[in-house]
C-alpha positions as MATLAB code, in Angstrom:
seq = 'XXXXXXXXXXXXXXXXXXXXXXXXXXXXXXXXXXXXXXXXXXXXXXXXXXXXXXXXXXXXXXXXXXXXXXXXXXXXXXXXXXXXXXXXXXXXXXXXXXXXXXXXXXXXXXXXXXXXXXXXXXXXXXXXXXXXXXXXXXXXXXXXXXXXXXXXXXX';
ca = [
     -21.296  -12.191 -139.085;
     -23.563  -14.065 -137.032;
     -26.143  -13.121 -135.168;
     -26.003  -13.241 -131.005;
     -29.253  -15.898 -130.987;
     -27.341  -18.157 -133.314;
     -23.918  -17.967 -131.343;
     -26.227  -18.764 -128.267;
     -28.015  -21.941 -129.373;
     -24.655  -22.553 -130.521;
     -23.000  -22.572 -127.650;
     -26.075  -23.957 -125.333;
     -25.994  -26.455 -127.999;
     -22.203  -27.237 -127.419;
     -22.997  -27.109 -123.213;
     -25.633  -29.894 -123.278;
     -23.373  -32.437 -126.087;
     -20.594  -31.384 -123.470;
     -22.994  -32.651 -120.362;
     -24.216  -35.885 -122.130;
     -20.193  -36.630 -122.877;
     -19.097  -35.841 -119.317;
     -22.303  -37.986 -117.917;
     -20.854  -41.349 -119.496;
     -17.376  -40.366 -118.424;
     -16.643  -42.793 -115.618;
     -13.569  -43.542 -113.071;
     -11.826  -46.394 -112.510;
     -13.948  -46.212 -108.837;
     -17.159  -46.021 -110.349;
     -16.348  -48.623 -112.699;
     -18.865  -51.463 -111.983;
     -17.801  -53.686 -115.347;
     -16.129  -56.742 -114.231;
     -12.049  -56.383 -113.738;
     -10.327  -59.366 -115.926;
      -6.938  -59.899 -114.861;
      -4.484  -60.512 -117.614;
      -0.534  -60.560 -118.039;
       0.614  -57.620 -118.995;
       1.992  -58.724 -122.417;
      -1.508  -60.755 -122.725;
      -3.074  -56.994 -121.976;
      -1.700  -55.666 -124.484;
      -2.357  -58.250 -126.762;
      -5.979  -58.100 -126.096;
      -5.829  -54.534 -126.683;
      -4.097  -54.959 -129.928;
      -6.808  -57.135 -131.043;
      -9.442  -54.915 -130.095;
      -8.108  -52.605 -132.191;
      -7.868  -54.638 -135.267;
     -11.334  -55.435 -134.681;
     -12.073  -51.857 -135.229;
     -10.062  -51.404 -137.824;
     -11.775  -53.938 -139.807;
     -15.567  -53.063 -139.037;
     -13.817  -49.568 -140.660;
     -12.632  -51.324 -143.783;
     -16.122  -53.395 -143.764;
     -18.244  -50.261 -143.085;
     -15.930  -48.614 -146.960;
     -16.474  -51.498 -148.481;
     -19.757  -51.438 -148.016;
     -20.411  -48.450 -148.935;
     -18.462  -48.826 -152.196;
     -20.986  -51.674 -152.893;
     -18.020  -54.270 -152.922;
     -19.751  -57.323 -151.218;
     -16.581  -59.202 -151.874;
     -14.327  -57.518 -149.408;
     -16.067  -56.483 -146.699;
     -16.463  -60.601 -146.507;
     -12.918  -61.367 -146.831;
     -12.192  -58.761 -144.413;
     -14.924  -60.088 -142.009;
     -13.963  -63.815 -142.321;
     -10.270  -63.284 -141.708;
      -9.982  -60.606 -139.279;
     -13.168  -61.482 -137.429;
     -15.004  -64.519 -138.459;
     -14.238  -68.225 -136.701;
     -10.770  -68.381 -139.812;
      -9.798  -65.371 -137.307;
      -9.262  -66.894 -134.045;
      -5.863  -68.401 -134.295;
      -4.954  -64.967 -136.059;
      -5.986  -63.554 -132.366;
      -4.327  -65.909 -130.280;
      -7.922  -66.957 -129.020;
      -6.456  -70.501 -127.750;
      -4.287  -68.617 -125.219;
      -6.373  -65.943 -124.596;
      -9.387  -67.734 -123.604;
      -8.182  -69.475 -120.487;
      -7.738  -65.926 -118.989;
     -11.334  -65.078 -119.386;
     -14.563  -65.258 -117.423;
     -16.656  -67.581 -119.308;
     -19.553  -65.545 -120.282;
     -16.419  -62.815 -121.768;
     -15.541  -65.653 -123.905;
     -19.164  -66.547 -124.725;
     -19.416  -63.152 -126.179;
     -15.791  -63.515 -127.948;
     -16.926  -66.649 -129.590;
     -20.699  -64.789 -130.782;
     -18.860  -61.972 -131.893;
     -16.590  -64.358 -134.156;
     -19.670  -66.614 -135.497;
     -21.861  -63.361 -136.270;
     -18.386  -62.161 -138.028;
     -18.645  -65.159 -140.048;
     -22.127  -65.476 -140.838;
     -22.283  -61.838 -142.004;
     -19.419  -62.921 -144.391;
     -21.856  -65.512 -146.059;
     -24.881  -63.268 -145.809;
     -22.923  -60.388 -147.942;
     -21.677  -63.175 -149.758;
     -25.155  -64.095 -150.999;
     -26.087  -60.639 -150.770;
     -26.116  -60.493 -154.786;
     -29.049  -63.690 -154.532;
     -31.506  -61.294 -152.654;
     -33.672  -58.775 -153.879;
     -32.087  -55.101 -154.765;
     -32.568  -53.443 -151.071;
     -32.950  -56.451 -148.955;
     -29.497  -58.040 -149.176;
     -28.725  -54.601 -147.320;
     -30.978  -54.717 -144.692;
     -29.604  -58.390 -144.100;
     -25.985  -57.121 -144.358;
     -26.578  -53.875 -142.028;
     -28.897  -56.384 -139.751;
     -25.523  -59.260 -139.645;
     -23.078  -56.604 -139.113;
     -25.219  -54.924 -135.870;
     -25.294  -58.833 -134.703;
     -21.122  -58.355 -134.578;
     -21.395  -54.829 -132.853;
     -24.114  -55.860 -130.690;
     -21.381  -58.135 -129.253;
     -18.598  -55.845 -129.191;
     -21.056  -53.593 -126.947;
     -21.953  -56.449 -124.672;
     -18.509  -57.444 -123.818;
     -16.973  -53.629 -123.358;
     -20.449  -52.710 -121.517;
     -19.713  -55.982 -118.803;
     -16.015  -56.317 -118.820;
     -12.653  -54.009 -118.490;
      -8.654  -55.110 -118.441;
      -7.419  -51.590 -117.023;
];
């Protein structure tokens, strides 16, 4: 049984993680990203992708972690890297965006790629260094992901 001090740092515990999560909760009103317009079927699209994206840094973060260099490039290259963009429908897509939106698409892509070559040439680098350069190229794809969903919003 636990004691009544441990069930209340418990749940103060639980009451401030539930303040922090309701502080970055934010309506549509408040909302001050930038509203991108998009066809509904190009919404969804876009959504689609986003999710892939995610998917992928997933299957990048277990490969990674399985020490198998090979497919978390592959995965990077062809489901985020520049090979990606037709994949994505980025031709169609970007004509539809603000420009600095598709800046950030197109960074997100090139770090995507160049953190394919860098874990590709991981094995060249000195034991602990190739992962600090693969954890370092694989921020440089997040870092975009963050700037885009921190400036922009299509709902």
């Amino acid at each position: 049984m636990r004691k009544p001090s441990t069930v209340k740092a418990a749940i103060a515990a639980a009451v401030v993680v539930m303040a922090a999560l309701t502080a970055r909760l934010v309506t549509a009103a408040e909302d001050s990203r930038e509203f991108v317009e998009l066809p509904a079927m190009m919404q969804e699209h876009m959504l689609a992708n986003m999710r892939d994206h995610l998917v992928t840094l997933d299957e990048i973060l277990a490969a990674l972690a399985k020490d198998d260099a090979g497919t978390a490039a592959q995965a990077a290259e062809n489901r985020l890297g520049m090979s990606s963009l037709s994949l994505h429908g980025a031709e169609h897509m970007a004509p539809f965006m603000p420009e600095e939106m598709a800046k950030i698409g197109t960074q997100m892509h090139r770090a995507a790629s160049q953190f394919a070559i860098i874990v590709r040439d991981a094995e060249l680098d000195p034991p602990g260094e190739s992962k600090r350069k693969a954890y370092d190229a694989l921020q440089a794809i997040t870092q975009n992901c963050v700037a885009c969903h921190d400036a922009y919003r299509i709902r």
